[in-house]
N, C-alpha and C positions, 0 to 999 in steps of 0.2 A: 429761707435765709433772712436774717436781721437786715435792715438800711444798712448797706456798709458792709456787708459780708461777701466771702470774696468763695467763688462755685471754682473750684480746680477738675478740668473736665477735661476727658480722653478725648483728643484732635485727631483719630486714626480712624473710630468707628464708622461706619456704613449711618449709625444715627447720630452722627456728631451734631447736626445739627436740629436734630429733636430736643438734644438737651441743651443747645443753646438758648431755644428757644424757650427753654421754661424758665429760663433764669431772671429774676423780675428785674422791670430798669434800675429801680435803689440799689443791684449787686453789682458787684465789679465780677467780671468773668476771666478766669486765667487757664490756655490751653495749653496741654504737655501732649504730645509724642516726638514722631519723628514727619509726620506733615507739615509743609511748608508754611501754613498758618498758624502753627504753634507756636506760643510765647516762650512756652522752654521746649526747648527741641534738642533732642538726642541726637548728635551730628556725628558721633563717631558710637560705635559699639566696638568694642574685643572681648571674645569670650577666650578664656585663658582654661588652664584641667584647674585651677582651683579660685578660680575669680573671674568677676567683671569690669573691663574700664571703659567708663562711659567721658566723651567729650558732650556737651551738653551749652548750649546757648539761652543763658537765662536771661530772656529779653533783653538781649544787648550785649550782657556780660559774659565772656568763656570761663566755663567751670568742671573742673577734672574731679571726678570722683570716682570711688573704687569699692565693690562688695567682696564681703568675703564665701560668695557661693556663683558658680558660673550660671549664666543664663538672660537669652535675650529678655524674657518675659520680667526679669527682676530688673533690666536695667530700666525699661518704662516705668516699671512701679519703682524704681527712687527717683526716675525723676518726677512721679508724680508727689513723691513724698517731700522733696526736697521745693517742691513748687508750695505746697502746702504749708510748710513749713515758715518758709520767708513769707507768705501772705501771712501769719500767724506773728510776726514778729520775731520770730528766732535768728538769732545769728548764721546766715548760712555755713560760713564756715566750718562752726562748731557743729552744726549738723552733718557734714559731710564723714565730719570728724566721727561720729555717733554712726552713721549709715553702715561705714567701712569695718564696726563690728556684728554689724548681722546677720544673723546665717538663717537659714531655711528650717522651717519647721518638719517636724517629722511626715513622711509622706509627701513632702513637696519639694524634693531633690536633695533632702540629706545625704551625704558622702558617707562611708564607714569600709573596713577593712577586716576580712573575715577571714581568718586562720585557722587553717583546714589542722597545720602540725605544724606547732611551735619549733620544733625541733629541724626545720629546713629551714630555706632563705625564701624560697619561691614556693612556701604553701602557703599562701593568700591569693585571696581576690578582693576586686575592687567594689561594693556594691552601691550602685544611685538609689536610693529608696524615694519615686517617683509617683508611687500609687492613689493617693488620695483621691486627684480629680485629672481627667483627660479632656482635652478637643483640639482640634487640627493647630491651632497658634500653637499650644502649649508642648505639645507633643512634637511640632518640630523645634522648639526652641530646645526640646530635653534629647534630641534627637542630635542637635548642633551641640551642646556639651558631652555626649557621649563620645561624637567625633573627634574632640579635643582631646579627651584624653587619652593619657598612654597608659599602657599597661605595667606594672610593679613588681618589683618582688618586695618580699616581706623588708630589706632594707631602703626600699626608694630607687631603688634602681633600676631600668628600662628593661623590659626582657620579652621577651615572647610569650604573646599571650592574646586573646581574641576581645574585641569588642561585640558584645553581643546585646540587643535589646530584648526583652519579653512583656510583651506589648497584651493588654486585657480591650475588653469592648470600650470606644467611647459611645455615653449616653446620651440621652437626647437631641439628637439632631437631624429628627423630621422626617421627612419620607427619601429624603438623596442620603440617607446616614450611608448604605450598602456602597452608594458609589463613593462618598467621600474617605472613608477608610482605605478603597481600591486606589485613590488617586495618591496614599502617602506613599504606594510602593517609586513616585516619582521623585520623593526628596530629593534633593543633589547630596544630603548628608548621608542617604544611605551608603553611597558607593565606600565609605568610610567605617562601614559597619561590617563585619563577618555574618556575623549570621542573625535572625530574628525570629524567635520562636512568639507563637499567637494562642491565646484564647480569647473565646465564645463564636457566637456565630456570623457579630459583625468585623470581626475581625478574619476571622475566614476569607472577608472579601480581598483585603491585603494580602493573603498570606498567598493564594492563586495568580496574584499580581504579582509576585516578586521571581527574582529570577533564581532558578531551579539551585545554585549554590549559594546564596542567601537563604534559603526556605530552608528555617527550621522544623520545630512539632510547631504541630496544630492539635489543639484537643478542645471539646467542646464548653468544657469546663475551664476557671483557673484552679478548682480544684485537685482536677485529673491532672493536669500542667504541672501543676505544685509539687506532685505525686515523682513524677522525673527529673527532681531539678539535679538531682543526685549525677547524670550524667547532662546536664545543661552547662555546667559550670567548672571549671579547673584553674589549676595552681594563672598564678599571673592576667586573669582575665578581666575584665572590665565589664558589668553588669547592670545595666538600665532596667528595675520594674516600671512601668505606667501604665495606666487605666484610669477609667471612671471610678468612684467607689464603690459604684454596684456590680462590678465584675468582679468583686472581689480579687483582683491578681495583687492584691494584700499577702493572700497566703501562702504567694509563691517568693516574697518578699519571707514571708515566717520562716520556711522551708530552706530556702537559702541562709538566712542567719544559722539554722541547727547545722547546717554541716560541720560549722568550725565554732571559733568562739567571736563576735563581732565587736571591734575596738572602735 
């Protein structure tokens, strides 16, 4: 960093304070989460079925802002953007203004709407395209918007239909990986979920953990997975893909768009 340069830095981490400490004296340092020594702190989250509203205390100041994609892990990152931002000179407000048009990139919880037959009301489903990258924060935050939402029919309307996740390996995460997949069967979001179909092998660990009318397939592949989505999925349902992207559960992401046509 330049004299004067100002280090916007995660206040939540286990090494929050490794990077404090690299922060040279010339910088000015600005902390965002939701820890109590945060300079902007996230003081309220709602995850909505198609948005985020975060209340948020920018050192000192209260500030309401709002995205157009549900999820805890996106409200940290605007408020880390929105910190960055104003250290930058930007108008906050107008930034806020900018924030509440951005949506999720492909694979990282875009929404889409897949029509099985045009020709009914309730031949759609809902699908989250999740799959890019997985690990325990992330995957409960995609875990807590699948909760959210309701299930559809092709005109918007509430109907009867299952919430269902299809969950790929997460990667790297060391030799407790077996037990940390076993312990998402405890989310409190699950009980909000119908059912959870699994591929690979660390994800087996979860699938044993869950309880016998939750437990979907299990296959060792996402390929094999992929291969059944054909009875995975039905009219009004609501469809979470996530993984790492070397589990490829991508493909079960591909697989479910061919059923129908995806809008």
């Amino acid at each position: 960093l330049q004299s004067g340069g100002t280090a916007v830095l995660n206040a939540d981490l286990p090494t929050s304070p490794v990077l404090l400490a690299a922060v040279p004296d010339s910088a000015n340092r600005r902390l965002f989460g939701q820890a109590g020594d945060a300079d902007w702190r996230a003081t309220s989250v709602e995850i909505a079925e198609d948005a985020t509203v975060v209340e948020l205390d920018a050192d000192g100041d209260k500030v309401i802002f709002k995205l157009a994609t549900p999820g805890r892990h996106f409200a940290l990152n605007g408020v880390a953007a929105l910190a960055a931002a104003d250290a930058a000179g930007a108008d906050l407000a107008r930034a806020c203004i900018a924030l509440s048009q951005w949506t999720a990139f492909e694979g990282r919880g875009t929404r889409e709407t897949v029509v099985f037959d045009t020709g009914t009301r309730t031949g759609v489903f809902t699908l989250i395209d999740d799959a890019y990258n997985a690990n325990p924060t992330s995957l409960s935050a995609s875990l807590e918007v699948l909760a959210a939402s309701k299930p559809r029919d092709a005109d918007g309307a509430e109907t009867r239909g299952r919430r269902i996740a299809i969950l790929g390996d997460m990667l790297e995460l060391g030799d407790d990986a077996a037990n940390i997949h076993a312990l998402i069967a405890r989310q409190p979001t699950l009980k909000s979920v119908d059912i959870v179909h699994c591929a690979g092998p660390l994800m087996h660990n979860l699938w044993t953990a869950l309880p016998p009318h939750r437990r979907g397939e299990w296959c060792e592949t996402a390929q094999e997975l992929a291969g059944k989505v054909r009875k995975l999925a039905g009219p009004g349902d609501v469809v979470l893909v996530k993984g790492s992207l070397g589990s490829r559960v991508s493909l079960c992401v591909d697989a479910l768009r061919k059923l129908g046509q995806s809008t």
